[in-house]
Structures are given as C-alpha cells and as structure tokens.
C-alpha positions in Angstrom: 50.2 64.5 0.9 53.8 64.1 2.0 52.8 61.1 4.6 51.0 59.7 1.5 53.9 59.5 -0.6 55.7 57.9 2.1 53.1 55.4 2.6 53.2 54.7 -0.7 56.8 54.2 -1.2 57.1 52.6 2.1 55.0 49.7 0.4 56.3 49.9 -2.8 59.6 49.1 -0.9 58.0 46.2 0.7 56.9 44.8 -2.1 59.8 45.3 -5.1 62.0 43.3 -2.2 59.7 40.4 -1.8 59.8 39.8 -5.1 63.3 40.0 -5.9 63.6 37.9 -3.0 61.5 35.0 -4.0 59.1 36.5 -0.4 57.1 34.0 0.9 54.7 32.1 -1.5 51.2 33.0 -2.3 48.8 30.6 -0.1 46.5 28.8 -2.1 44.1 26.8 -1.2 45.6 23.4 -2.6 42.2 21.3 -2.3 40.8 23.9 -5.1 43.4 23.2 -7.3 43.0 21.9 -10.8 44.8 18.6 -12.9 45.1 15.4 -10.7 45.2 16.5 -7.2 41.9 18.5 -7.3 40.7 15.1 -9.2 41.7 13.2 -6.5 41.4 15.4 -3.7 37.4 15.7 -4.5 36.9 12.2 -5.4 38.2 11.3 -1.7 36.1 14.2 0.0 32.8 12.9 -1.6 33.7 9.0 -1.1 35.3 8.9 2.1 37.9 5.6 1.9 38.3 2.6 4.9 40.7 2.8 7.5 44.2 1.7 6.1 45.5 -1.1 7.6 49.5 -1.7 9.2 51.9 -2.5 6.2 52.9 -0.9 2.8 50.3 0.1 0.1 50.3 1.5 -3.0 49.7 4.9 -3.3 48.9 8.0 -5.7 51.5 11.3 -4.6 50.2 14.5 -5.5 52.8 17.6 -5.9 51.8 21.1 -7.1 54.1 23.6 -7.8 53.2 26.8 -9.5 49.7 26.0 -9.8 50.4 22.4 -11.5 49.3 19.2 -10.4 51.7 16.1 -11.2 50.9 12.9 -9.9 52.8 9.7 -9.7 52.5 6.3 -8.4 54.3 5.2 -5.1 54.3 2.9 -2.1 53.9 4.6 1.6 53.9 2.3 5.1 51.2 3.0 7.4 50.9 2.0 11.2 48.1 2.6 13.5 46.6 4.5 11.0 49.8 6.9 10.5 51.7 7.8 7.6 55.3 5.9 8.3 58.1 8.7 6.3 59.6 8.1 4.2 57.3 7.5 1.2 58.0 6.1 -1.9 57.9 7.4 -5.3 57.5 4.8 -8.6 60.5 5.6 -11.4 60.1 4.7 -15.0 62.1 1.0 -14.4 59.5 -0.1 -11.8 61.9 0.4 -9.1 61.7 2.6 -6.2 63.0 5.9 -4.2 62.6 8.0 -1.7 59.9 10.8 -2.1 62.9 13.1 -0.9 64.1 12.9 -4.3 61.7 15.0 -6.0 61.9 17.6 -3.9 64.7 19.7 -1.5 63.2 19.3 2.3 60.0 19.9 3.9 59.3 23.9 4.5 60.6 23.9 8.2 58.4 26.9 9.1 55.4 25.2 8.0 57.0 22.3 10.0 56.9 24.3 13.3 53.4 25.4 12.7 52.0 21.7 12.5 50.6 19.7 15.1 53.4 16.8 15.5 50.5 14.5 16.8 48.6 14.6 13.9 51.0 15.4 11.3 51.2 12.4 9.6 47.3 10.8 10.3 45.1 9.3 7.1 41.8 10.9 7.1 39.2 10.0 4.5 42.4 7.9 2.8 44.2 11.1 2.5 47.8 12.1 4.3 47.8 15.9 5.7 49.4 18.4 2.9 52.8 18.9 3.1 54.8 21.7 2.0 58.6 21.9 0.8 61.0 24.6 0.8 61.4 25.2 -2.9 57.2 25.9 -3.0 56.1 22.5 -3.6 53.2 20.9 -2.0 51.2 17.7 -2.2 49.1 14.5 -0.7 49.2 11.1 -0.7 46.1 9.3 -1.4 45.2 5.8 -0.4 43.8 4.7 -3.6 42.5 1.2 -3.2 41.1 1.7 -0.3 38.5 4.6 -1.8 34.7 3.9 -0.6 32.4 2.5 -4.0 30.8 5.3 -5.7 27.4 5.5 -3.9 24.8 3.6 -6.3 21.7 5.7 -7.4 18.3 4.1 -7.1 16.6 2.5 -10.2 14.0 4.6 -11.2 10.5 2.3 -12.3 8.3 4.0 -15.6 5.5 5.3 -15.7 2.7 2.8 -14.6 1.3 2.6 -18.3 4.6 1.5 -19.7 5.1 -0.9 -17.3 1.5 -2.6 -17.3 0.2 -3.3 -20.4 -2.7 -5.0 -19.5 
C-alpha cells in the first residue's frame, strides 16, 4: 500500500509541476483540426494542387493555437519547389511583413527533430507544419494552384423519359 501511495504522489508530483510550468504542449493532430486549417487542410488532401513554380505567390497561412484556426492572406517565394523563409503575412493596409511577426520563433526542439532536407518542400500545394515556441502552429497553402474539383458524371433518365416515342 505504502509503494502505492508513493506511486501515486510521485505522479501527482509530476504532473501539478508540468502544469504550473506551462510542460510541454498536448500533441494534436493539427490536420484534424476544426475552422480554416482543417478547411483547407482537407480540401488540399482530396484535390492534390500543381507543382509551384520559382517566384512569389499568394498564399493562405494557417496558425492554431489552443485549438483555433486563424487564417490570413500572405505572399511566400518558392524555388525548386521549396518554401523560400521568410513568408509573408497580409496587414489590414494591403502592405506586407514578415510572418515572424505573429509569432515569437520556431520551437527549436521541434526544429532539431526535422529533416533539414525536406523541411521546407510543397507537397500537394501544402508547406510541412511548423511549430513556434509560444504553442503555435500552422501551414501555408498554395491556393491558386489547387487541382479543379473532380467533375461527377452526368447521369442520363430513365429510357422512358428520355424516348417518347
């Protein structure tokens, strides 16, 4: 019974100190997410989008934080079909600023745990998730290059409402 106790407050322990602590966030699987990124994030699963080409484009940026999905317009540079940092995120005026601006920096262990090859590649019109230190995430989607919807077949009637004779 004693070694239970001690188990138990041994945990407790743990767990009263992540908290106060802030501890490290919940993992959530971001592409599941409700609002506007899990709108956008299925819409570019199902459709797929074209390679991007070289040069700047405008773009949709998705952040969650705490479970809520704002998105807002931006520009981002692609070469050789690689996200080019550092993105750009639309103000009110029209003008421009660095993505950087909305949040503090990237979560540096996340960071270490990413391939650097791939880190910043454009699959399916879609940059890799990235994660900040204050428990932000998001994507940036290639909007105008998203494949058409896929067009369903046109059904015919029935023979005897198509032939009246």
């Amino acid at each position: 019974m004693k070694i239970g106790l001690t188990f138990f407050a041994f945990i407790a322990c743990i767990l009263v100190s992540n908290a106060q602590s802030g501890g490290s966030p919940i993992s959530i699987n971001l592409d599941e997410t409700g609002g506007c990124y899990g709108e956008y994030f299925q819409i570019f699963s199902e459709r797929g989008a074209k390679p991007i080409p070289n040069g700047n484009h405008d773009v949709v940026i998705s952040i969650v934080y705490k479970g809520e999905s704002q998105c807002y317009f931006g520009k981002a540079k692609v070469e050789n079909g690689k996200l080019v940092p550092p993105v750009q995120i639309q103000k009110d005026d029209l003008s421009f600023a660095p993505l950087s601006s909305l949040y503090r920096n990237l979560d540096q262990e996340w960071l270490e745990k990413q391939n650097q090859e791939n880190l910043f590649d454009i699959v399916d019109g879609m940059s890799k998730r990235f994660h900040s230190e204050d428990q932000q995430a998001g994507r940036v989607f290639f909007y105008t290059f998203i494949n058409d919807k896929q067009k369903s077949n046109r059904r015919a009637p029935s023979a005897s409402a198509l032939i009246k004779n």
